[in-house]
PLY file of the C-alpha trace (Angstrom):
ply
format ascii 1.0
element vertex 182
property float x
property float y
property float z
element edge 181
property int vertex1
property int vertex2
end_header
57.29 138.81 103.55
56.88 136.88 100.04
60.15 138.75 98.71
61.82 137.57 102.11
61.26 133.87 101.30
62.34 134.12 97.43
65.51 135.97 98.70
66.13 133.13 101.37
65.01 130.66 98.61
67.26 131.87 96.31
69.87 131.81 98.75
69.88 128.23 99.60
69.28 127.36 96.23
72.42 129.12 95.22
74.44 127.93 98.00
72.81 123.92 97.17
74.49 124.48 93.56
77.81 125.67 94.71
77.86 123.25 96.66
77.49 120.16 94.33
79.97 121.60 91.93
82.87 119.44 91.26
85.93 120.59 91.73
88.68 121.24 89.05
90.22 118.47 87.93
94.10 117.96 89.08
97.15 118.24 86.60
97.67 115.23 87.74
94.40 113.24 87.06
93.79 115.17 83.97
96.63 112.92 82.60
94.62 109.56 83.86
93.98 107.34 81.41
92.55 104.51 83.58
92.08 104.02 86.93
90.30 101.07 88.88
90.06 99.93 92.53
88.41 96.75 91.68
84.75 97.96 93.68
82.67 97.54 90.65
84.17 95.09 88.71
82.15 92.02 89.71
79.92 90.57 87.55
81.30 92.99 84.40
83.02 91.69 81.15
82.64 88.17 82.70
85.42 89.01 85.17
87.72 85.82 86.30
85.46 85.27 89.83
88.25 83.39 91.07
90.70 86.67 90.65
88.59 89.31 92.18
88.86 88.70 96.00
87.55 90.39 99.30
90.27 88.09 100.87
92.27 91.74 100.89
92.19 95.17 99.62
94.05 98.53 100.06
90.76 100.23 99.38
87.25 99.37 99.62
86.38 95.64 99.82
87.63 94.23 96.78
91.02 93.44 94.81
92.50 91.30 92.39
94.81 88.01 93.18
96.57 85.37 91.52
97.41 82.45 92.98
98.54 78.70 91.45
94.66 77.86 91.02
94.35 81.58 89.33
97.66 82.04 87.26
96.04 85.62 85.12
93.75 88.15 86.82
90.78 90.22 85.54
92.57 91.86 82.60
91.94 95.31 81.56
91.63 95.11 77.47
91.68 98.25 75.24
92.60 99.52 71.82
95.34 101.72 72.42
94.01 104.57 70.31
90.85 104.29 72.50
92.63 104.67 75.52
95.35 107.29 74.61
94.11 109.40 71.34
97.68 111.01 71.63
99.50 108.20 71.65
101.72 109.41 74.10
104.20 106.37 74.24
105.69 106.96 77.82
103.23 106.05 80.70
103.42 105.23 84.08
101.44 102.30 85.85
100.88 102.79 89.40
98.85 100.69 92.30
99.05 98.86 95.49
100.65 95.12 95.66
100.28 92.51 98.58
102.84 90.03 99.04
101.46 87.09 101.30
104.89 85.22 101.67
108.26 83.89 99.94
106.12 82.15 97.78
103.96 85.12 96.52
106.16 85.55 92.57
103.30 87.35 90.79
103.85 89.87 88.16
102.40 93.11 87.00
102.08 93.01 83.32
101.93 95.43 79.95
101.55 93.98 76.68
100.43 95.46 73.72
99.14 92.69 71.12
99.39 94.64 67.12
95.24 94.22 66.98
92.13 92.16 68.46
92.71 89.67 65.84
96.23 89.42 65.78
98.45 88.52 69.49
101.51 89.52 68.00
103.66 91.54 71.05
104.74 95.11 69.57
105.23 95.11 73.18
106.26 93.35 76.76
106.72 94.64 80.11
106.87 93.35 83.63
106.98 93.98 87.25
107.98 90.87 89.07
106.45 92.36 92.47
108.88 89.93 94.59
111.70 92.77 93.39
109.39 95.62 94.31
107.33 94.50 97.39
109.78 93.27 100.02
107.16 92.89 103.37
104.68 90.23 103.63
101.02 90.91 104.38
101.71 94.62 104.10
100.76 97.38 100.80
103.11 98.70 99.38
103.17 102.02 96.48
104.30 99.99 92.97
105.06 102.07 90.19
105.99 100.58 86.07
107.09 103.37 84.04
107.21 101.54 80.14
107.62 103.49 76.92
106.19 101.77 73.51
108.25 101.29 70.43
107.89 104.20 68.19
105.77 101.08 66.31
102.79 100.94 67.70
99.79 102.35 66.53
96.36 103.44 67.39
95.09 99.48 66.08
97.20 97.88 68.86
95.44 96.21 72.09
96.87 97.26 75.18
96.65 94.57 78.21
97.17 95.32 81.72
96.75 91.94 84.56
98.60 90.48 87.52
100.45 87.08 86.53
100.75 84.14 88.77
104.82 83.79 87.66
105.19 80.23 89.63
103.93 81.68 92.66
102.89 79.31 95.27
101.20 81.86 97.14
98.81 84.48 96.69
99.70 88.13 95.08
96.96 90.92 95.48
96.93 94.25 93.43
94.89 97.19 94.10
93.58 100.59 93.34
95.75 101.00 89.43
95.93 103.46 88.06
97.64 104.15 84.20
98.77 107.86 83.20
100.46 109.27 80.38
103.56 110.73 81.42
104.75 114.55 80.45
0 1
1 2
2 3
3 4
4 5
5 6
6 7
7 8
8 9
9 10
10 11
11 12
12 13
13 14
14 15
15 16
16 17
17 18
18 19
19 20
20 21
21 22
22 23
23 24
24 25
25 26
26 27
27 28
28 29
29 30
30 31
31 32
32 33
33 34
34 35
35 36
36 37
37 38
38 39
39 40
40 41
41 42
42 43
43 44
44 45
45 46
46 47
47 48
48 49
49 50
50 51
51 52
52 53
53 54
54 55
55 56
56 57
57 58
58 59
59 60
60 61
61 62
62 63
63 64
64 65
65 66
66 67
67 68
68 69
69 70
70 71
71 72
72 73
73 74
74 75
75 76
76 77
77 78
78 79
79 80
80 81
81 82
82 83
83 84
84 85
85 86
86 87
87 88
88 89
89 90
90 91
91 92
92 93
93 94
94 95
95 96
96 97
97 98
98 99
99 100
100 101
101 102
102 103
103 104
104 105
105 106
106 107
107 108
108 109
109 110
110 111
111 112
112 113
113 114
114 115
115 116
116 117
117 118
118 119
119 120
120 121
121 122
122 123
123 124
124 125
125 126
126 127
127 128
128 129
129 130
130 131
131 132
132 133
133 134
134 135
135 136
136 137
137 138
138 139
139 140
140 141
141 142
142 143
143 144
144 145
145 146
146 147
147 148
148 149
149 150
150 151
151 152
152 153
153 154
154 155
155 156
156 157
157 158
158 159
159 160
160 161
161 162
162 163
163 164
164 165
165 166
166 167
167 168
168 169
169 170
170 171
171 172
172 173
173 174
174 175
175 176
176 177
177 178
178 179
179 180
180 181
């Protein structure tokens, strides 16, 4: 009867553990460098309140916006060696933009500043998302491939935020997501 139980035991507690493993990681995400959907951003690295929303979101509750009262959104900050150890120079930039009218001009935006202490650009790029998001009140798939000049170096600061380019209306941006490209 005992060895009954312990066999059953050991059953379930080998079927609990299979169970909870994780599964492979994709090709795909394995080339992830960052990736955030906003959720748990509140109240972290004193976050611009007035950019994170719950007006609208693609996932979850939460986004970011920029609007005339809010011209830069919570802006992800990292040394570029940090973030990318290869320094892969091509990347892609993916996420979800929100247009709420004519009037919604905002921006998705790379820069690379040469270090923390100096804001010279070793680099610039932009998305105006009124070329790339053509409904109103509707998600739409974004995508910003950008390669860096052979220049930069581990030292430089890489900057990714939503800019309020003389919108008069609000621009959301969800669920980003930055991977090195092959």
């Amino acid at each position: 009867m005992k060895s009954t139980i312990y066999t059953y035991s050991g059953c379930a507690l080998l079927l609990l553990l299979l169970g909870c493993q994780q599964a492979a990681p994709t090709a795909e995400k394995s080339n992830a460098l960052m990736a955030n959907d906003f959720e748990a951003s509140v109240g972290w690295n004193e976050a611009k309140e007035g950019s994170l929303t719950t007006e609208k979101a693609h996932s979850g509750g939460w986004s970011v916006q920029v609007q005339p009262s809010t011209p830069f959104s919570y802006t992800f900050v990292r040394q570029l060696g940090q973030l990318d150890p290869k320094l892969t120079r091509n990347y892609q930039l993916k996420g979800w933009a929100l247009r709420a009218s004519t009037g919604s001009l905002g921006s998705l935006v790379v820069q690379v500043n040469k270090s923390s202490a100096d804001t010279a650009k070793v680099f610039y790029g932009a998305l105006p998302l009124a070329d790339a998001v053509k409904s109103f009140n509707k998600w739409e798939a974004v995508s910003m491939p950008f390669t860096l000049p052979a220049s930069a170096t581990a030292e430089n600061v890489v900057k990714i935020y939503l800019w309020n380019d003389k919108s008069t209306a609000p621009t959301y941006l969800d669920d980003l997501e930055l991977t090195a490209a092959q």
